[in-house]
C-alpha positions, 0 to 999 in steps of 0.5 A: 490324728492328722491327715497323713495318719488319717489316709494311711488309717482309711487307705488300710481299711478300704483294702480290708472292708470291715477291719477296724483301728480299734483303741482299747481300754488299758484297764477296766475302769468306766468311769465318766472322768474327762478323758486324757488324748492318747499316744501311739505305743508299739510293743516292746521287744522284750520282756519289761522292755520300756515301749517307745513311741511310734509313728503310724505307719504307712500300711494302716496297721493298728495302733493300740492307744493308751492313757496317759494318766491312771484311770483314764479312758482312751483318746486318739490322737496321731501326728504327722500330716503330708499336703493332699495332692494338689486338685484338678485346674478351676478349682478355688482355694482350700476353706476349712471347717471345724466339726464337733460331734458329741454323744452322751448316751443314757445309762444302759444295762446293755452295751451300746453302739455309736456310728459317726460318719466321716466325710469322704476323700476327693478332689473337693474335699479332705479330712485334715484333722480327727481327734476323739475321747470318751469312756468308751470301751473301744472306738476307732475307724471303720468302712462299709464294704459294699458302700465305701461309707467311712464311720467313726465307730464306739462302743460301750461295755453293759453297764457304762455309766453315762456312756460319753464320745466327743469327736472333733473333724477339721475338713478342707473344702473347696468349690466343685465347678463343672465346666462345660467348654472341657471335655476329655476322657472320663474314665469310669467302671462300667460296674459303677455306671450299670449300679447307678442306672438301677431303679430307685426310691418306693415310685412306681417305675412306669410313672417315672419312665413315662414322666421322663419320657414327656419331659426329654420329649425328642431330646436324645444327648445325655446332657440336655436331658439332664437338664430339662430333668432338673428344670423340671424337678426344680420347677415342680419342687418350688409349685409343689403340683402337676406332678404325679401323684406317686412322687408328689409327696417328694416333690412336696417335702420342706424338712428332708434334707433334699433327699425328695427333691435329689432323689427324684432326679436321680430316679428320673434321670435313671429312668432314662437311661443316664447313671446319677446318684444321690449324695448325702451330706451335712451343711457346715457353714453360712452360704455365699450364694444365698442366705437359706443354703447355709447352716452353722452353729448347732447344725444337728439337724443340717443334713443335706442331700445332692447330686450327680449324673454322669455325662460321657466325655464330662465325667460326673456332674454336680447339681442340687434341685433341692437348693435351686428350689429353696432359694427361689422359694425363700430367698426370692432368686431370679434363677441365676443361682438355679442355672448355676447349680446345674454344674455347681457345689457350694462346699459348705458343705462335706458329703459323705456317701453316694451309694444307694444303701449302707451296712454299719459295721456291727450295725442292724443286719439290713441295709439301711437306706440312709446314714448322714448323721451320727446313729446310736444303738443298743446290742439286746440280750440275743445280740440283735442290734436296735437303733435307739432314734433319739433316745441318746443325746448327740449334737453337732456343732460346725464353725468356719476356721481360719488357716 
């Protein structure tokens, strides 16, 4: 599918939350035969009719895909691309990355359910390419209402036999540089602001309006502030003491992506009245700015976690404590790297979804708090939906690509 497919695809969804472009089996044959791609077929206009191939249309309207060869399970693949609109001033040119995510799910007397997210739209970052195949039952795009996440969906009918996905992602990416010399309008809704003010994360909230209190002390601009929250964060991240003892474990943990470290800045930073937000991600690629802020490869377990506060007249800002901490603990940084990323995305990197809590799509009932990897489930007997953790094989692997 590519990028003048994929906006039209996603641009459909996002106006019908929970709607899905779903490609169905033509037949019911599960067999785990390699699948064949897919083409866009519309219906004919009369009966016998032979069906010509179509383009997808502008609308984001099903396509209902077939297989090209008997037997065969669906793929998709559509063609087509138009150029992204050209990015805001300062921003460095396109590198791109290829993704590859593959499910192989154990045998199940019941159906089963996979979910895959798929990096979001922005000025820094875009989708240029999607193509899937497998023996699924049906497959295709989804999104979050409430948290605008996006999500490659398949399913499996009881009794698939070595229920199979591959889905390939070609990304653009380029770097994300705050600018402190431009200031302008910075349109933003207040329903937005006032959902990224709310309180935070298991800590107590006293603690953390106490502590930003003593860490902003007469400090009243929302920029310093942001700062002197970060310093602190990135400092107490690398010693791992002095904070309090409610958020010390946070502070404290080596293999969480950087949700702890992002997610104390964000709550601290709440806490004080500023609008910030975490946002989940994945590592695709070596780093430039330091040797343990990449990942390539197999990057299955290469999640990553930053974030953004919103400064009036800058709009939001990008930083990563969890990165500026690490570099300087693993890779001896002096602290330039740390005052760069108060401001600054390497894009290495592709994120996915900045909001608090996310509902998959035919997914549990709750909220989940977190989605930054690819999730499988089982539909039991009462139609309760349970995730399977890491019963099912699902591995990424992520390489640079030219062009």
């Amino acid at each position: 599918m590519k990028r003048r497919a994929f906006l039209a695809l996603a641009g459909g969804l996002a106006v019908a939350p929970g709607s899905v472009l779903a490609a169905k089996k033509t037949n019911t044959n599960t067999s785990s035969k390699p699948a064949a791609k897919a083409t866009a077929k519309k219906p004919a206009g009369k009966a016998g009719a032979k069906a010509a191939p179509a383009k997808s249309n502008a609308r984001g309207n099903t396509a209902n895909l077939r297989p090209s060869a008997p037997n065969q399970p669906p793929a998709g693949h559509v063609t087509g691309m138009r150029p992204a609109p050209l990015p805001r001033p300062r921003q460095q040119s396109w590198r791109h990355y290829d993704l590859v995510v593959k499910v192989a799910a154990p045998d199940s007397g019941q159906p089963l359910r996979a979910w895959i997210p798929v990096p979001s739209e922005n000025d820094w970052q875009r989708v240029e390419d999607l193509d899937w195949q497998g023996n699924y039952g049906k497959a295709g795009l989804r999104r979050d209402g409430d948290s605008g996440l996006l999500t490659f969906f398949a399913e499996w009918p009881a009794g698939t036999r070595a229920p199979t996905l591959e889905l390939k992602l070609r990304l653009g990416t380029r770097q994300r540089l705050f600018d402190i010399t431009r200031r302008g309008a910075t349109p933003e809704t207040e329903e937005v602001l006032n959902q990224n003010l709310q309180s935070l994360g298991p800590w107590p909230q006293d603690v953390l309006a106490e502590l930003a209190e003593r860490i902003t002390g007469r400090i009243r601009e929302p920029m310093p502030q942001a700062l002197a929250i970060y310093d602190w964060v990135v400092d107490h991240g690398i010693s791992c003491s002095g904070a309090p003892e409610s958020i010390q474990a946070a502070l404290c943990a080596r293999n969480d992506g950087g949700t702890g470290l992002a997610g104390i800045f964000v709550a601290l930073c709440r806490a004080c009245g500023i609008p910030a937000r975490r946002v989940s991600g994945q590592r695709l690629g070596p780093s430039r700015q330091s040797p343990s802020l990449g990942a390539s490869g197999d990057v299955s377990t290469a999640q990553h976690w930053r974030a953004e506060f919103h400064a009036p007249f800058y709009g939001w800002v990008p930083v990563d404590p969890a990165d500026a901490a690490l570099a300087q603990r693993q890779d001896g940084d002096s602290g330039a790297l740390r005052k760069r990323l108060f401001g600054f995305w390497e894009m290495n990197w592709a994120a996915y979804s900045s909001a608090d809590g996310v509902h998959l799509p035919q997914g549990p009932g709750e909220s989940l708090p977190v989605v930054d990897r690819p999730l499988l489930a089982q539909v039991e007997r009462d139609g309760s939906v349970r995730l399977l953790g890491r019963q099912g094989s699902i591995s990424l692997e992520a390489r640079p690509s030219e062009g």
